[in-house]
N, C-alpha and C positions, 0 to 999 in steps of 0.2 A: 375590529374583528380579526382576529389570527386565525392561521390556517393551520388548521391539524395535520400532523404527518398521519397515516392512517395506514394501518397496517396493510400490505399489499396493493396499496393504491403504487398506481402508474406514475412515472417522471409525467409524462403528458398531462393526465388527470391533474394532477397537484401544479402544471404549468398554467391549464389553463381556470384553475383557480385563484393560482398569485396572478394572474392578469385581468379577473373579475374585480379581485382587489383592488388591483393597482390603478384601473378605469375607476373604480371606487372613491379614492381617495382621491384623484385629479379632479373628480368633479365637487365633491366637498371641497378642497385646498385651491381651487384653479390653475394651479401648476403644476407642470413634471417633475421640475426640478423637486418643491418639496414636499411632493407627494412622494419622489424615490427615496426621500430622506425619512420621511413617515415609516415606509414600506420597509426600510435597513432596520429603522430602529424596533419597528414589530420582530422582523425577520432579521435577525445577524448571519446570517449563512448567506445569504442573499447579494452577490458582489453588485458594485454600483453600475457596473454595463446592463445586467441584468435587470435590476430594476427599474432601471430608465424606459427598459423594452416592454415591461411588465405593465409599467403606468399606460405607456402607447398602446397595450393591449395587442401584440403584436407576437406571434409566433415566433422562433427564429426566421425561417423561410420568408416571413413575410415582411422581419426586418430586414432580410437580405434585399427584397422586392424592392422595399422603398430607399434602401442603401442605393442601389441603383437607378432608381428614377431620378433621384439626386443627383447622377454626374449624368442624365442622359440618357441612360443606359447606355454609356461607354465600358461598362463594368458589368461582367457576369457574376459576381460575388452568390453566395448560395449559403444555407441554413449552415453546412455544417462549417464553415467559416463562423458565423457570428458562437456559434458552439464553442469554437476553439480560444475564442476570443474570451467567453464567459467564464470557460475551466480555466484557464489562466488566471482570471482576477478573481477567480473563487480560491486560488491555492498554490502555490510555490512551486514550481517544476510541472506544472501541468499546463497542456494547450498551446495555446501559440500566443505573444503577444500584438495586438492590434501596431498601425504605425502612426506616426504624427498624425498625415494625412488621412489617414482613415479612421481617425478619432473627429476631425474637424468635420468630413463628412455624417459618420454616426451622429453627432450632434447637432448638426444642422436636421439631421430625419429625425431625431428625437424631439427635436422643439416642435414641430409640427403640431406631436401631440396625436390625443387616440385616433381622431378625427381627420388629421393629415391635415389640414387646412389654418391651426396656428403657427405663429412665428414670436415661437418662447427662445429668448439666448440663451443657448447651453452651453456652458464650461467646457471644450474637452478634459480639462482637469477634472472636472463630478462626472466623469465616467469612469476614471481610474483612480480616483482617490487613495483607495485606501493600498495599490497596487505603484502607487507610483516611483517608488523606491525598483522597481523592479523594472524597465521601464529601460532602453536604449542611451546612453548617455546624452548622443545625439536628442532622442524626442523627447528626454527630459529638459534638455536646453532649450529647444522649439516651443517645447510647455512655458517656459519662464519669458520667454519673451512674448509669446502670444498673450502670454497675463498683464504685457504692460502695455497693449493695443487697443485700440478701439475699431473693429473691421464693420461699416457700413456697406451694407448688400443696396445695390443702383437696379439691379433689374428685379421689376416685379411687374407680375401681370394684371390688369384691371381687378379690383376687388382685393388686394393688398397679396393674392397668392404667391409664392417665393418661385421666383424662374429655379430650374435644378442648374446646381453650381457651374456646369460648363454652360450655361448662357449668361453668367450674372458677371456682371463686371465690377470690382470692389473700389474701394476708397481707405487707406487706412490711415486712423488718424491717432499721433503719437499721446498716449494721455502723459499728461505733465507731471514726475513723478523724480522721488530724490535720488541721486545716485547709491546705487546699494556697491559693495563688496562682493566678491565670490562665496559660494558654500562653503562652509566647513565644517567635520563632524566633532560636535561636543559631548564628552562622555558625564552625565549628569545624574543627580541620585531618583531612584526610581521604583516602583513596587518589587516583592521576590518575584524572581523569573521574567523581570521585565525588560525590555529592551532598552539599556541605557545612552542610545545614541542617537543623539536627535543631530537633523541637519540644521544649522543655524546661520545665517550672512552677518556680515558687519555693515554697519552706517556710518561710513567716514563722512565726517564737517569738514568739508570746505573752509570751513571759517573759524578756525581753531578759537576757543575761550568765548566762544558764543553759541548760546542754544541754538541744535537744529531745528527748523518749522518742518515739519512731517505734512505733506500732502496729501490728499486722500485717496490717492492710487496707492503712496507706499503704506496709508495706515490700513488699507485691504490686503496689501500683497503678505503684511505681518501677522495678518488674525488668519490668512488661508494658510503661513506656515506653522502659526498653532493647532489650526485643524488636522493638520497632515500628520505633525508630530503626535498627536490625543489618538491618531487610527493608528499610527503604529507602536504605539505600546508595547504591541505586544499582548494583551490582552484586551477584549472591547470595554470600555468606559461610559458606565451608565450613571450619568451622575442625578441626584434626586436635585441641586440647587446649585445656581452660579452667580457667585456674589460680585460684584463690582468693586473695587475700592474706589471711592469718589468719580464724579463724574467719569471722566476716561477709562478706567475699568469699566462702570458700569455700560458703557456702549459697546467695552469687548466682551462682557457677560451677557448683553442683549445679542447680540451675533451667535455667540457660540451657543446659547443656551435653543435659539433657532435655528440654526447651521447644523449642529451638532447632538444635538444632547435630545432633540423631539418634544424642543417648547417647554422644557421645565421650569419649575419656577425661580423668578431673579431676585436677590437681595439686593440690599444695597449699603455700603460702608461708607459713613462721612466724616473724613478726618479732618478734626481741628488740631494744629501747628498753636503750639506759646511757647516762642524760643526752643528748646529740647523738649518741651512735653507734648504727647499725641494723646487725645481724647477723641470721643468718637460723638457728635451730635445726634440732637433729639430727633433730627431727619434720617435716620438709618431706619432700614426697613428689613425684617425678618421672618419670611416665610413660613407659616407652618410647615414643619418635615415628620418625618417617621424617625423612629429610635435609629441610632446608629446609623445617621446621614451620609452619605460620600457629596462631598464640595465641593468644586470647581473655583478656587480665589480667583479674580482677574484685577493686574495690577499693571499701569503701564511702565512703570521702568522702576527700577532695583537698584540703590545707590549704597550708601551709609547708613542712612536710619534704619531703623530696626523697626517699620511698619506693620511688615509680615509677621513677627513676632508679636508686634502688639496683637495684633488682628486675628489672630490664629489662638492667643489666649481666648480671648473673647467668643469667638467663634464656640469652643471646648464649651465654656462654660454656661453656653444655651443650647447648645447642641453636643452632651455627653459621647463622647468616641465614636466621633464623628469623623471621617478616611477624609484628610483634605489634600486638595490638588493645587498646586499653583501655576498659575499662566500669564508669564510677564510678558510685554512688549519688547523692552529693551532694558539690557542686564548691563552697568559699566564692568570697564574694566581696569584693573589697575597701572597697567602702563599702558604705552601710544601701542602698542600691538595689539589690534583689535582680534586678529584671527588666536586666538589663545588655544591652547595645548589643553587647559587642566581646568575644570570645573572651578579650582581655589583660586586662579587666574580672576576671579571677576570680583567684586568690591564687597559685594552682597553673597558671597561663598557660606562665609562665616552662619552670618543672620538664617541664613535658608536651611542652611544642616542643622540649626537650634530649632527652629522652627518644628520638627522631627512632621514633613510633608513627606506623601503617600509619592509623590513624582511631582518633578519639576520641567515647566515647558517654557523657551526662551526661542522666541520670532527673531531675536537681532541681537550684538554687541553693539556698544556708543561708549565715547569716550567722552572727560568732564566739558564743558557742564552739563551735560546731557541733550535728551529730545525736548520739544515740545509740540502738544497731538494736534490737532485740527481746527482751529476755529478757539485756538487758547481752552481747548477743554481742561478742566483741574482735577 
């Protein structure tokens, strides 16, 4: 059910409508998290601070309340704080932005949930998603390192209640995860008017002339920087289907098509290898769409072959002009300088521009002989 804007209705009214909703969906979905995810992809004006408060059914003022119960009440924070906080992630030069620390707390009163009594883990990153580029360099860095944590809460009261953060004592435990490279901005080809710069890391091997094994902290840390990169576009991306290519695609098509896209429907592409020639097996799966689909490919890494060319034919020709997107893992590059300058810099430049793709989204560089994903997925 969507919320109609209605002519003369109040901010309040229409607030506490999207909070009818938003209790709505937590209780179908069981979750905040993708219930607020629901709630965006109904509502795109809707920034992800907001909807989180939406699902908890929560005023401002009375997220401030429970912001505060959270450290204690060590903290006066007040309605028009969380306000300032919302204008910000709604829109560029407005508001004020939230801080590290005061995302970890918001998230900690958001998992609670409408009822105040669960203990859902919330992201601070799916607070500011789509905001994150904007965002203190400092709390950006704190965001990237808290993603490779695993923080265990020790004090709780009888009946599983979460102590408020100044009485809980933590435990953090390192999750086991590859070494990545620093940021760096890649200028890639993109829709008209679209934002061509996505932030991308590199994956240096250790172990030169042998595949990297990718663990499954860094094969999450890569599908959240394809998330991030898909929200900043530049324009919002609704895509009707997201295809997998073979196994390992298809697990970052199942993510993103849940994370991102509001549970659309998943294909799936199964490439058969005979020496130089790619065929696609009788196990491929192909969703009914509407005319003129937009597609999400997910592919995990980008070398020499010319898969995506194959695959992007194929695609066209059961789905007539059809907008397709591609979203690789890890893109090689052609020399040992992982952090590269130029989009034609990576191996698979070529293949990707023939390809003639709506926008290109690349999680990582890797150098030969490339990655290998989780659990030998193919």
């Amino acid at each position: 059910m969507a919320v109609q804007k209605r002519h003369g209705a109040s901010p309040q009214a229409r607030g506490r409508e999207m909070a009818r909703l938003g209790r709505q969906l937590w209780q179908e979905l069981g979750s905040v998290r993708d219930a607020a995810t629901e709630l965006m992809n109904r509502h795109p004006d809707t920034p992800s601070l907001q909807a989180h408060r939406y699902v908890c059914g929560l005023s401002q003022d009375q997220a401030a309340v429970r912001y505060n119960e959270m450290t204690d009440n060590q903290t006066s924070l007040g309605g028009t704080t969380i306000n300032a906080w919302e204008t910000w992630g709604r829109r560029r030069g407005a508001g004020s932005p939230p801080s590290f620390s005061s995302l970890l707390v918001l998230a900690s009163a958001y998992g609670q949930g409408p009822l105040g009594v669960a203990d859902e883990p919330i992201s601070p990153s799916d607070l500011i998603a789509e905001a994150y580029e904007r965002l203190a360099p400092e709390d950006q860095v704190s965001l990237r390192r808290f993603a490779t944590t695993r923080t265990i809460p020790e004090g709780r009261r009888p009946g599983g209640q979460v102590l408020p953060l100044a009485a809980q004592t933590t435990r953090t435990i390192p999750v086991e995860s590859n070494p990545i490279g620093p940021d760096f901005t890649l200028a890639v080809p993109t829709v008209e008017y679209g934002n061509p710069a996505i932030s991308v890391y590199s994956l240096p091997n250790p172990q030169p002339g042998q595949l990297l094994d990718l663990t499954w902290a860094s094969f999450g840390y890569g599908l959240e920087r394809l998330i991030r990169q898909i929200k900043n576009l530049g324009r919002r991306l609704d895509a009707d289907a997201c295809f997998g290519i073979n196994e390992a695609g298809l697990v970052m098509a199942t993510f993103l098509a849940s994370a991102q896209f509001g549970r659309c429907p998943i294909g799936y592409l199964k490439c058969n290898k005979h020496r130089d020639q790619i065929s696609l097996d009788k196990a491929s799966h192909y969703p009914e769409l509407r005319e003129a689909p937009t597609i999400v490919l997910c592919d995990f890494e980008v070398k020499h072959a010319d898969v995506i060319g194959f695959v992007t034919k194929e695609i066209r020709r059961r789905y007539p002009n059809a907008e397709i997107y591609f979203a690789v893992f890890g893109a090689m590059t052609k020399g040992r300088d992982l952090d590269v300058t130029s989009f034609d810099d990576l191996t698979g430049a070529g293949i990707m521009r023939a390809a003639d793709l709506a926008a290109v989204f690349i999680a990582a560089t890797m150098s030969p002989p490339g990655i290998e994903p989780p659990l030998e997925l193919r």
